[in-house]
C-alpha positions, 0 to 999 in steps of 0.5 A, spaced: 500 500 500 501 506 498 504 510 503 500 517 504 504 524 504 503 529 510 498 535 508 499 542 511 495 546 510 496 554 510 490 557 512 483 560 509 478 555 509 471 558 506 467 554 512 462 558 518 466 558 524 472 555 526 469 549 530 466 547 523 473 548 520 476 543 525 470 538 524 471 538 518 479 538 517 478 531 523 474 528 519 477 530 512 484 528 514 485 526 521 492 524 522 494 526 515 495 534 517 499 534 524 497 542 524 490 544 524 488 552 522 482 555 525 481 557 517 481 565 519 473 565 518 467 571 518 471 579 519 478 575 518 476 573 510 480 575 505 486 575 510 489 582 512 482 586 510 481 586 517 487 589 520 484 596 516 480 599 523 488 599 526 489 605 521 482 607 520 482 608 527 489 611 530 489 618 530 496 618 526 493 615 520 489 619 515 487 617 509 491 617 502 487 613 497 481 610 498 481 605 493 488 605 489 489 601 483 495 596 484 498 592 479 498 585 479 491 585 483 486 582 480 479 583 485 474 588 487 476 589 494 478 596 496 484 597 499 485 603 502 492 606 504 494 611 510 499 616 510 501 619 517 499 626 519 506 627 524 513 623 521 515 625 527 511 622 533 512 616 536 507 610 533 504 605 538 499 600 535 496 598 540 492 590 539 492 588 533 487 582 534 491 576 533 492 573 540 484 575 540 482 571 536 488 565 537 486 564 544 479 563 542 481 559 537 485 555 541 478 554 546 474 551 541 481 547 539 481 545 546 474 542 547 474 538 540 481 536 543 478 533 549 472 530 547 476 526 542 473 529 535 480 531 534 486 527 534 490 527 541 497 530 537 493 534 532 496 542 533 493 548 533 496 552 527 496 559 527 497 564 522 500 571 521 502 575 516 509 579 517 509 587 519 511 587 511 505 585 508 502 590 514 505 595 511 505 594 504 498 593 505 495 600 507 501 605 509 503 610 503 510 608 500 513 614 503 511 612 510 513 605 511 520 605 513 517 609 519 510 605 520 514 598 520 518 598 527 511 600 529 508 593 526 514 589 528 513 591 536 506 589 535 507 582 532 512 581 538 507 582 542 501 578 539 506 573 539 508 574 546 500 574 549 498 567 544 504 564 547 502 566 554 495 563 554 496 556 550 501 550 552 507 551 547 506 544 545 498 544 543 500 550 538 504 552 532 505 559 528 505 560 521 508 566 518 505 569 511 510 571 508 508 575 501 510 582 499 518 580 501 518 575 496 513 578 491 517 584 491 523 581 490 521 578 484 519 585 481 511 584 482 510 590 488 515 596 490 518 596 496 521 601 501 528 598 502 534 597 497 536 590 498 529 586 496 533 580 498 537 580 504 531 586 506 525 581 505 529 575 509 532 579 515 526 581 515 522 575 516 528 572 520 527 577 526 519 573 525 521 567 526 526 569 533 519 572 536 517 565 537 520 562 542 523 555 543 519 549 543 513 552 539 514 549 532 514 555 527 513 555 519 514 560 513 509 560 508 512 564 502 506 567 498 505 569 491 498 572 494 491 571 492 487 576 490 482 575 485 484 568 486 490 569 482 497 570 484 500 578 484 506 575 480 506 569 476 514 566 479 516 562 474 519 557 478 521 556 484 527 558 485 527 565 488 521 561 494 528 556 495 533 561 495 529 564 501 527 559 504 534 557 505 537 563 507 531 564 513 533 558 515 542 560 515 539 566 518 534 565 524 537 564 531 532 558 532 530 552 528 525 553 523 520 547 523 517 547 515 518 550 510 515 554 504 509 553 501 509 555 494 506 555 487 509 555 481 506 557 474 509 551 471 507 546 476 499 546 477 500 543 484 504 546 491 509 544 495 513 543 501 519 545 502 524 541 506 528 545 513 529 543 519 536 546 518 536 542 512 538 544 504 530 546 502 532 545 495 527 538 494 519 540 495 516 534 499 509 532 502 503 536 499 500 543 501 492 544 500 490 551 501 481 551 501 481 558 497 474 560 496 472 558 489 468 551 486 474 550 482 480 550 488 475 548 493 474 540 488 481 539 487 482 539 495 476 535 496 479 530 490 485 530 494 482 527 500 477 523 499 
């Protein structure tokens, strides 16, 4: 018999609610999938949207452009950018809501857990976005340098509280690394000049958030909007150079690697670490986008 491949998941799925994601993912897949994540339902869809009330309602923030048009972007969701109205004054951010919702999370995890819906060595996965995609996300170009000291503090203190209120071995964490690798292949500007050792110091700070004896993995992504990636790679060539380098670069161990399309292989993949050469894709990635199409290639997968 044919052994079957480990499946890891790397975020949204298209379900009500967290606790319907779980049952879902339990009875789906089981012990194929070591991490479940809560699929970043109801107000968290469409991944970072959600963040905009952090700068709508800061009083350092005002609005630049309600709706800019972006290259590479393909869908009909607004996408406002702030500036600052002081340079000058200190940015203190505040709650992003992260911790909130793992916590949460993690409740619901944790009662499906002990009533033995899910399996007993299943980990919550939670996933965050770094502060560059943040950043590039809803702060003007001009202001970004300034803003992003600001978001990297307030992931660090996300990351802190979620690892304060759930037990380091019941969780793992995930950052969503986008605008570092798009940018570096030339599909978004960037605020720094070395777009490759800018993108991976950047998220190596990421990784040494998490403390040790809590798994942590990198997905690297070309995006979504629309359903289709901001720049099409044309191999995987840049997400292995990153990976690589993330992993020579972080003080502590990576636990798994990219995850990563290309648009000569219709499928995804898992990039070996584990302070290893990531330079063979192993295992196989399901991700539950919103549409019939992505959603029946993953459902033929599992079944």
């Amino acid at each position: 018999m044919r052994k079957l491949k480990p499946i890891l998941l790397v975020g949204s799925v298209p379900l009500a609610d967290a606790e319907a994601v779980f049952r879902m993912l339990a009875s789906k897949l089981g012990t194929r999938a070591k991490r479940y994540p809560d699929g970043e339902t109801g107000h968290r869809t469409n991944w970072i949207r959600w963040q905009r009330h952090v700068f709508e309602r800061h009083p350092n923030f005002e609005l630049e452009n309600p709706d800019p048009s972006i290259a590479g972007i393909k869908d009909s969701q607004a996408r406002p950018i702030f500036k600052l109205k002081d340079k000058r004054a200190d940015i203190v951010l505040g709650a992003l809501g992260y911790a909130k919702e793992a916590i949460l999370s993690y409740s619901t995890f944790s009662r499906l857990k002990q009533s033995g819906e899910i399996p007993q060595e299943t980990k919550l996965q939670v996933s965050i976005p770094t502060a560059l995609a943040l950043v590039s996300s809803f702060v003007s170009l001009a202001d970004r340098a300034l803003v992003e000291p600001s978001l990297e503090q307030a992931l660090r203190d996300e990351t802190d509280e979620i690892a304060s209120a759930i037990p380091h071995q019941e969780f793992a964490l995930q950052w969503d690394a986008v605008m570092e690798i798009v940018g570096y292949d030339g599909g978004y500007p960037l605020h720094y000049l070395d777009q490759f050792h800018g993108g991976v110091s950047r998220i190596c700070r990421h990784v040494d958030f998490v403390p040790e004896g809590i798994e942590v993995g990198i997905h690297l992504c070309y995006g979504d909007p629309g359903h289709k990636h901001i720049i099409e790679p044309k191999s995987l060539r840049s997400s292995v150079e990153f990976a690589n380098a993330i992993v020579a670069g972080s003080k502590r161990r990576v636990t798994w690697g990219a995850h990563a399309r290309s648009a000569r292989q219709d499928r995804c993949c898992i990039l070996r670490t584990a302070q290893q050469s990531l330079a063979r894709p192993i295992g196989r990635t399901l991700s539950w986008a919103g549409t019939r199409e992505r959603r029946a290639r993953c459902n033929a997968a599992t079944d």
